[in-house]
C-alpha positions as a printed Julia matrix, in Angstrom:
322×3 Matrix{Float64}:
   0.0     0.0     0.0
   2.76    2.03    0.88
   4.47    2.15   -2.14
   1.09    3.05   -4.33
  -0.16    5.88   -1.93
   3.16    7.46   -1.75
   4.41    7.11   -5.22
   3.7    11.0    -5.82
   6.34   11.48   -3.15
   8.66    8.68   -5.31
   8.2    10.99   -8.76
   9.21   13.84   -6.8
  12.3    12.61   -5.67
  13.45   10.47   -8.55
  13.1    13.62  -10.33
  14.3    16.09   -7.64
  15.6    19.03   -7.85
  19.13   19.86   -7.21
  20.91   23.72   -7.41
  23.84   25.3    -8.42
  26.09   27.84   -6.12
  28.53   30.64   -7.25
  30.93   28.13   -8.02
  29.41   26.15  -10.5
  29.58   22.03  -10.87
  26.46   22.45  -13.49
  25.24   24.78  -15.97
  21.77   24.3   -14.8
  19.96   24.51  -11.36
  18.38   20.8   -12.2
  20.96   18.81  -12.84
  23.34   20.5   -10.25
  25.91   19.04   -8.94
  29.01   20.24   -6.53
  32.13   21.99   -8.18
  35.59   20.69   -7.66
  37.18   20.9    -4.77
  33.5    22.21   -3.04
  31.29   20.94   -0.23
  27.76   21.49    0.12
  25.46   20.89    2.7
  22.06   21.35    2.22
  19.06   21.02    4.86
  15.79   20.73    3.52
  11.83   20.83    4.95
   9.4    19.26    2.92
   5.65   18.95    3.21
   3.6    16.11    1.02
   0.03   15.92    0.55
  -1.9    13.27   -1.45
  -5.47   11.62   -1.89
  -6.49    8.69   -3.14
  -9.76    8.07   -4.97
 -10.5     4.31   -5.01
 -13.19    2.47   -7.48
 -15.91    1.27   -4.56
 -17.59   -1.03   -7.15
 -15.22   -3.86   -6.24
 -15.45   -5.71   -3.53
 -13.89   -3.36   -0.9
 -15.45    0.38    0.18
 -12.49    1.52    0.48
 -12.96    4.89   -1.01
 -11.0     7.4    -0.08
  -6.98    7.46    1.27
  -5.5    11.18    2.58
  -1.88   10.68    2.97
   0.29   13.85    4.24
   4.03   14.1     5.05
   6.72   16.54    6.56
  10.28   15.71    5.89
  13.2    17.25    7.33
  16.48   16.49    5.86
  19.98   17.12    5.03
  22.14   16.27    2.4
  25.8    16.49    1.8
  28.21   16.13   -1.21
  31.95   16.99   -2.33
  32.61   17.92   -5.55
  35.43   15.51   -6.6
  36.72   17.14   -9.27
  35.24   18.44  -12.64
  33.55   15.57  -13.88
  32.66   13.55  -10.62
  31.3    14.41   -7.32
  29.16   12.36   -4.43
  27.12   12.7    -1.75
  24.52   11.52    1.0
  21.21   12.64    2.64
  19.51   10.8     5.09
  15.71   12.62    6.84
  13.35   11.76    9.3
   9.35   11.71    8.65
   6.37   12.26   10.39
   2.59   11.94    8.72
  -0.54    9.85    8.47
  -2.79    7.97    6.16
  -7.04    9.02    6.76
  -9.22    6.43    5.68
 -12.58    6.38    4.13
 -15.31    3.82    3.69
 -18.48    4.01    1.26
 -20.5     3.07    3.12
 -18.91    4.09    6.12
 -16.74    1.94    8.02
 -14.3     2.89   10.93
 -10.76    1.98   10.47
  -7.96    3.67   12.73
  -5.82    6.33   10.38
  -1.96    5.06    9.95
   0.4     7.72   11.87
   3.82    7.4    10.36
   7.15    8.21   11.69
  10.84    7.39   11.22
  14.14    7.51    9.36
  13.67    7.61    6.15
  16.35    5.16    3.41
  19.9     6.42    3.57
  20.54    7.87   -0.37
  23.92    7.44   -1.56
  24.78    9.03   -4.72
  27.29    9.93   -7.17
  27.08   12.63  -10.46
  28.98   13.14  -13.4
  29.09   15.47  -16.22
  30.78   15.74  -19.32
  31.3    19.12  -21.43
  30.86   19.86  -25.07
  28.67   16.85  -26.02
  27.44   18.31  -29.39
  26.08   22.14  -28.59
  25.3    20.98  -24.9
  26.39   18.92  -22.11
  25.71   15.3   -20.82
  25.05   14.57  -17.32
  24.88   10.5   -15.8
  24.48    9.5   -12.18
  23.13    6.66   -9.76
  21.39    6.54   -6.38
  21.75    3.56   -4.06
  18.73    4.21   -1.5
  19.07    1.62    1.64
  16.77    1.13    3.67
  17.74    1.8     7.56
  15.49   -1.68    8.58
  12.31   -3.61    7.62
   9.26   -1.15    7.33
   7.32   -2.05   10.02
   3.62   -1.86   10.87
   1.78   -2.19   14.42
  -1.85   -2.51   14.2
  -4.16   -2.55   17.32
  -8.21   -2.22   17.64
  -7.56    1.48   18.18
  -4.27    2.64   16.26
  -1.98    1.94   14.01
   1.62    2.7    13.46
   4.31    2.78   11.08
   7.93    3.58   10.16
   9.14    5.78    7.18
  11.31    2.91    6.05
  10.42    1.19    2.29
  12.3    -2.26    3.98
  14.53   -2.65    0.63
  17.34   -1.34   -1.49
  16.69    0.22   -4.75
  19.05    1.68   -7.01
  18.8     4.64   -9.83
  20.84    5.21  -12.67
  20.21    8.67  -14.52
  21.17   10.13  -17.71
  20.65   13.85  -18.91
  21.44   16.28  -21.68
  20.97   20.39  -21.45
  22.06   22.68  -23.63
  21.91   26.66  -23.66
  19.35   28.1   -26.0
  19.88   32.06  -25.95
  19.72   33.39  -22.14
  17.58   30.14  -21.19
  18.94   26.76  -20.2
  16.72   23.7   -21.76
  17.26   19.66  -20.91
  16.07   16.38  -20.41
  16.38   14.05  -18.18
  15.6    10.29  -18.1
  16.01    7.69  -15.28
  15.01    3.88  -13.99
  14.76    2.6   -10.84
  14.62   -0.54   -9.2
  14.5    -3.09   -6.14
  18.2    -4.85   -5.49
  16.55   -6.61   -2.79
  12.81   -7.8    -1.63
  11.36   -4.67    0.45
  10.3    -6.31    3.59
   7.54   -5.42    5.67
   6.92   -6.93    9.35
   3.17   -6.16   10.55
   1.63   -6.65   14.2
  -1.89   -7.04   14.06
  -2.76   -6.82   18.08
   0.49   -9.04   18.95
   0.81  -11.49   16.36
   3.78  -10.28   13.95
   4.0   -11.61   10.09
   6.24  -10.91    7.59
   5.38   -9.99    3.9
   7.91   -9.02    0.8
   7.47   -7.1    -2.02
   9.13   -7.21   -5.62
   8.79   -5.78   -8.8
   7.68   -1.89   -9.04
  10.38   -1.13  -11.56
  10.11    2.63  -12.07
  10.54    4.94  -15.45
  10.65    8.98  -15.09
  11.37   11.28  -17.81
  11.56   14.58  -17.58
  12.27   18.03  -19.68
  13.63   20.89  -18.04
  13.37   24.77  -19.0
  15.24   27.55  -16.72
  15.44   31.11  -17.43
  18.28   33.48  -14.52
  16.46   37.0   -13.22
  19.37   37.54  -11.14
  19.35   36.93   -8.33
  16.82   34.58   -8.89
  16.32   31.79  -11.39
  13.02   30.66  -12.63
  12.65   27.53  -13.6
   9.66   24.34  -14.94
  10.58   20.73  -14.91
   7.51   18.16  -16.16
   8.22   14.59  -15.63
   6.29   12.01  -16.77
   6.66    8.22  -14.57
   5.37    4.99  -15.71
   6.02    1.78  -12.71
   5.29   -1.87  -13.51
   3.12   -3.76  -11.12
   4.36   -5.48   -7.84
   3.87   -8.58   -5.81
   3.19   -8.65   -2.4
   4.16  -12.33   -0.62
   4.07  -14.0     2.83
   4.24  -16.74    4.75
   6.16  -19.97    4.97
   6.45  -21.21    1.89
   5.57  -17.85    0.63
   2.59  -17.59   -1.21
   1.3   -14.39   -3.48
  -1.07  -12.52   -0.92
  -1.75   -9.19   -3.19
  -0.85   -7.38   -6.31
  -0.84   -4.14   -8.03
  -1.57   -3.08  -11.25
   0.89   -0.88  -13.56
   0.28    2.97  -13.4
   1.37    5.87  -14.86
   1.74    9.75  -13.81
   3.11   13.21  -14.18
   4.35   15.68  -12.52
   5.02   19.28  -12.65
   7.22   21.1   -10.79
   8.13   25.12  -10.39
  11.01   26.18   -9.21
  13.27   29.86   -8.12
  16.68   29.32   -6.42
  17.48   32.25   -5.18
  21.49   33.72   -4.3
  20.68   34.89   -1.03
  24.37   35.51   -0.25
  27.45   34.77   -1.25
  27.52   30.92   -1.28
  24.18   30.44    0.38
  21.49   29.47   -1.95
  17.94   29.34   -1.12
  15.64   26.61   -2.33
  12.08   26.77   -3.23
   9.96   24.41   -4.77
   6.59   23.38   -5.42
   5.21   20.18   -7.28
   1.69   19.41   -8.12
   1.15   15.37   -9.44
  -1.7    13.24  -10.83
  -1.37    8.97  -11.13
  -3.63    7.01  -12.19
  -4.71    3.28  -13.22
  -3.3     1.97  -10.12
  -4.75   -1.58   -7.87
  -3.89   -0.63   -4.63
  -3.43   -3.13   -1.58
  -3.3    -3.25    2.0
  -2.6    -4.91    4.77
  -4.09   -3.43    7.49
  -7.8    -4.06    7.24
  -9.06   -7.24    5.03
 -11.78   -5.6     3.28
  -9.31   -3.27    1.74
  -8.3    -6.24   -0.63
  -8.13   -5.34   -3.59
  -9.46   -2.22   -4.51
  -9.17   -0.47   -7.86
  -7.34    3.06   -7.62
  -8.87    5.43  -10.3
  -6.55    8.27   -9.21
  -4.01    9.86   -6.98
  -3.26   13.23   -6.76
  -0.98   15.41   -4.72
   1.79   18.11   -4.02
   4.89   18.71   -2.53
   6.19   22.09   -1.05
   9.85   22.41   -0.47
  12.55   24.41    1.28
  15.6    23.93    1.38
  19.26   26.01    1.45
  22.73   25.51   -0.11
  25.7    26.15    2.15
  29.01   26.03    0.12
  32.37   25.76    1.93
C-alpha cells in the first residue's frame, strides 16, 4: 500500500531538484551538482500531501486514502573534481494515512514516523557533447530496517522505512538556447533486494515481501536566470510496472498491483541569497492514475481499484558552500 499511496512522493524525488552555487559544478539549477574541490550541505523541509480516490464497485469500500508528510532532511556532497562528485542525505518523517469507507466503516488512520532510506549518490558530467552537455548519475537508496507496521483495535503505526534497497541510474542532456537553459532528463529505478515489511496485528507479527515496481521517469527541463533569482519548470512524466506482495512460509502471493502511470510538474526559483548560500524553493503538483492498490491493514481493503491519486509537494531547502 505504501508504495502506491506514496508514489507521488517517489516521482518527486526520482526527479528532484538539485541547485547550483557561485561556483558552479552544473550549468543548470536541475541537474546540479558540486564543483571541484566544493562541499555542500544542504538542509531541507518538505511537506507532502496526497489523496487517493478508489473504485468502490469492487469488492472493498475503500474509497477514499488522505496521505500527508513533513520531511526534514539534510544532504551532503563533495565535488570531486570536474567531472565527478558524491554525496549523501539521510531525513526523518512524520505523517498519516485518513481512511474512508463508502458506506462508512471505521478503520484507525496510519500515523507514520521514522528515518527515512539512507541515499547514496554519485554525479557526473561531461562538457561539449554536441552544442550541450551530458550529465549520468546513480542513487543507491538503503533502507535503515524492515518497514514495520503495528496494528491494534484502536491505532496503528508505522515507520518511514520502504524495507529494501533500490538503485537509480540517470542520464541527462541540457544545452543553452539564448539566455535560457533547456534539458532532459531520463532515469530507472529498481528493487536490489525484496522490500520487507513486518506487521503486528494486536500481537501477532508476520512478515510480507514485495518485488517488482520497476520505475521509469522522464523529464524536460526549462530555466530562465532574473538575477538573483532563477526561474525555472521541470515536467516529468513516470510509468512503474506492477508489484507482488508475498508472505508466509512457503511464501505464497497474498496481493498485487496493477501498472500505473503519472506526471508531474514542478516550479522552481533558487534564489542567491548571499554569497555561497542558496535558497531553495519548490513546489510540485502530481496526478497517477490506473493503479490496484493493496493493504494490509484491514481485510476488506483487498483489492481495490485506484482510479486516481493526486498530490503536491512544497519544499525548502538552502545551499551552504564551503
Amino acid at each position: 500500500m505504501k508504495r502506491s499511496i506514496l508514489i507521488l512522493a517517489a516521482v518527486a524525488s526520482m526527479s528532484s531538484l538539485a541547485f547550483a552555487d557561485d561556483a558552479k559544478g552544473s550549468g543548470s539549477e536541475y541537474q546540479h551538482q558540486a564543483g571541484a574541490g566544493k562541499m555542500e550541505v544542504t538542509p531541507a523541509l518538505s511537506y507532502m500531501s496526497s489523496t487517493m480516490k478508489a473504485n468502490t464497485t469492487t469488492t472493498s469500500n475503500l474509497s477514499k486514502i488522505e496521505s500527508t508528510a513533513t520531511t526534514l532532511s539534510a544532504a551532503g556532497e563533495y565535488g570531486i573534481n570536474d567531472m565527478f562528485s558524491a554525496g549523501l542525505m539521510l531525513g526523518y518523517t512524520t505523517g498519516s494515512m485518513k481512511y474512508s469507507f463508502t458506506p462508512t466503516a471505521s478503520s484507525p488512520n496510519t500515523s507514520v514516523s521514522g528515518l527515512t532510506d539512507l541515499d547514496l549518490y554519485g554525479r557526473g558530467r561531461m562538457d561539449n557533447v554536441g552544442p550541450g552537455s551530458l550529465h549520468f548519475g546513480l542513487d543507491l537508496a538503503i533502507a535503515t530496517g524492515n518497514r514495520k507496521v503495528d496494528n491494534t483495535a484502536t491505532s496503528s503505526k508505522a515507520n518511514a522505512s520502504s524495507g529494501g534497497m533500490t538503485i537509480t541510474p540517470a542520464v541527462g542532456y541540457e544545452m543553452a538556447f539564448g539566455p535560457h537553459t533547456v534539458g532532459a532528463r531520463l532515469a530507472y529505478s529498481m528493487l536490489l533486494s525484496e522490500a520487507k515489511t513486518t506487521t503486528t496485528n494486536t500481537g501477532v507479527a508476520s512478515d510480507s515481501s514485495v518485488t517488482g515496481g520497476q520505475q521509469v521517469n522522464a523529464s524536460v527541463f526549462w530555466e530562465m536566470p532574473m538575477a538573483p533569482v532563477t526561474l525555472g519548470a521541470a515536467l516529468g512524466f513516470v510509468s512503474q510496472s506492477a508489484t507482488s506482495t508475498k508472505a508466509g512460509t512457503p511464501a505464497v502471493t497474498t496481493g498485487d498491483s496493477n501498472s500505473n502511470s503519472g506526471v508531474l510538474l514542478t516550479l522552481y526559483a533558487p534564489w542567491d541569497a548571499a554569497p555561497n548560500v542558496l535558497l531553495l524553493p519548490s513546489l510540485s503538483y502530481g496526478h497517477v492514475s490506473s493503479m490496484q492498490a493493496t493493504n494490509g491493514h484491514v481485510s476488506s481493503m483487498q483489492p481495490t481499484n485506484e482510479s486516481s491519486n493526486t498530490g503536491f509537494n512544497l519544499n525548502v531547502g538552502a545551499r551552504f558552500t564551503f
